[in-house]
N, C-alpha and C positions, 0 to 999 in steps of 0.2 A: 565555470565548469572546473570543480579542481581536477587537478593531475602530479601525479606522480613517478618517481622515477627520478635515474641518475642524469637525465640530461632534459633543459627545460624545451620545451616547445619555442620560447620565446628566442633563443638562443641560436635557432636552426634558419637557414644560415645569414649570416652578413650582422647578428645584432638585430639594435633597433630598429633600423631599415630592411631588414629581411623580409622573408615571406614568414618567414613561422614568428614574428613578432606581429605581423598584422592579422594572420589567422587564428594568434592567441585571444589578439584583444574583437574581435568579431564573435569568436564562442566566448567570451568571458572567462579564459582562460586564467588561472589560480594553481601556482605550483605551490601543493603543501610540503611537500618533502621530496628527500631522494633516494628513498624505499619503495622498491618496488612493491606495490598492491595496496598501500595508503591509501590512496584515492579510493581505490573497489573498496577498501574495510568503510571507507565514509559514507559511500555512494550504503553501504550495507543496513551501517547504524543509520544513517536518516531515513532511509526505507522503513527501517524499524517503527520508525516511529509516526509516519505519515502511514504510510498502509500498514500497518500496525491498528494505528486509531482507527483507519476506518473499518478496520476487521472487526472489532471490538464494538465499534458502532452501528454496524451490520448488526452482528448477532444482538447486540442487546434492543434494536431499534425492531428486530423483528419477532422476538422473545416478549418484547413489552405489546405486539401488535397482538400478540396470541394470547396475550394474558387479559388482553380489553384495556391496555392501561398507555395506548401511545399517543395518548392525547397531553397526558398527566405526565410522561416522561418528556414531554416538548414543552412543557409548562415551566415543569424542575428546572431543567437545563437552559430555557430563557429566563427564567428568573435569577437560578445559581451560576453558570456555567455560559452567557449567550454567546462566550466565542466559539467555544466548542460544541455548541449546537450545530452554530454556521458552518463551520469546518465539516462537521458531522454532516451536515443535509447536503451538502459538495457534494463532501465524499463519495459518499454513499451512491447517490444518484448518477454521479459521473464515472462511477468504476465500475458498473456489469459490462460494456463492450470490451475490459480489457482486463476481466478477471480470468479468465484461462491462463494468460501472461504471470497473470500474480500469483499463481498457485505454485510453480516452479520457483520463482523470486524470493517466496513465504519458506521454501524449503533450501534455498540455498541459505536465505539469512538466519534459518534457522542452525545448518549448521557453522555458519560464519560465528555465531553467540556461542554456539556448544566446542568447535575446536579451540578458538583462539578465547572466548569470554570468559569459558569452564562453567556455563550457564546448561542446564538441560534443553534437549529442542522439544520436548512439549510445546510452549507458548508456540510457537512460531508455525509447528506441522500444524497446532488448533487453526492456527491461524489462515494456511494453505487449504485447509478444511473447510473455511467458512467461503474461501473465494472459488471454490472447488463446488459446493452447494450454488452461488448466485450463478457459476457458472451451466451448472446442468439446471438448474431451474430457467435461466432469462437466455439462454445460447445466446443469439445472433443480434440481441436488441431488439426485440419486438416489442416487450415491457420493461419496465426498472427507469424511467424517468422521474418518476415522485417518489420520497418516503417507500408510501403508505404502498405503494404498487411493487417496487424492492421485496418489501417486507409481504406484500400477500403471496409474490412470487415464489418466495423461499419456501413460506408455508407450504403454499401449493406442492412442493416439489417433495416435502418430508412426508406431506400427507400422501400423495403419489408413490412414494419411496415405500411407507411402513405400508401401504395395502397389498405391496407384492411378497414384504415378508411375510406377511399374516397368512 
C-alpha cells in the first residue's frame, strides 16, 4: 500500500521493532514520498487506468452487443489483445455491485487529471457515466454476472431510458 507524507508509518514508534513497522509490513506498506497526497495522486492515476479500462470495456463490450457484433469483438480481442480481453471479462462482470462507488471515484479522478494534469475532465465524467448507466440498469446485483447479461442490462436500461423521453 503506498503512503505518503512527512513521517513514515514504519518509523512510528520504537523503529524496527515498533508497532508501526509491523503494521507497515502486514498492509504492504510502501513510503513513496514526503508530499503530502502522493499517494492519493497514485491511488488516482492507477484508478485511471484499471477502472478506466473497464469503463471503456463496458461501453464498447455493450455497444458491440447492440450492434450484433459481440461475438466478433471476443474473437478480435482473443485473437489480438487476449490479455485484455481477460482483464476485460473481470472487469466487467465483477464491477456492477460496486459501480455506484465508481461513479464518484470516475469524477474525482477526473478532476485529479483536469486540476493537477491540465487534461480536460471529459474522459473521466464519460467515464462516471458509463458506471452511473450499469449502476441504474443492474442496482443491487440481481443481473451483470456474464458479459453478455452486463451488456443486455445496460441495453435494457437506455431502451427503458429513451421510452420515457419519447
Amino acid at each position: 500500500m503506498p503512503m505518503s507524507g512527512p513521517d513514515k508509518l514504519v518509523d512510528f514508534p520504537g523503529g524496527a521493532e515498533g508497532l508501526g513497522a509491523r503494521l507497515s509490513a502486514v498492509l504492504g506498506g510502501k513510503h513513496i514520498s514526503p508530499e503530502i497526497g502522493a499517494a492519493s495522486g497514485l491511488k488516482m492515476c492507477f484508478a485511471s487506468m484499471s477502472k478506466g479500462f473497464t469503463a471503456i470495456a463496458t461501453q464498447s463490450f455493450t455497444t458491440a452487443s447492440r450492434l450484433g457484433v459481440l461475438d466478433n469483438l471476443r474473437e478480435e480481442l482473443s485473437a489480438r489483445l487476449p490479455t485484455h480481453l481477460q482483464f476485460a471479462e473481470k472487469g466487467v462482470t465483477t464491477m456492477p455491485p460496486k459501480a455506484y462507488r465508481w461513479v464518484r471515484e470516475m469524477e474525482e479522478i477526473s478532476k485529479t487529471h483536469s486540476e493537477e494534469g491540465g487534461f480536460g475532465p471529459e474522459m473521466f465524467l464519460g467515464a462516471a457515466g458509463v458506471y452511473k448507466a450499469v449502476e441504474d440498469s443492474l442496482g443491487k446485483r440481481k443481473r451483470g454476472t456474464t458479459l453478455e447479461d452486463v451488456a443486455a442490462a445496460v441495453t435494457e436500461g437506455f431502451e427503458t431510458k429513451k421510452k420515457k423521453t419519447d
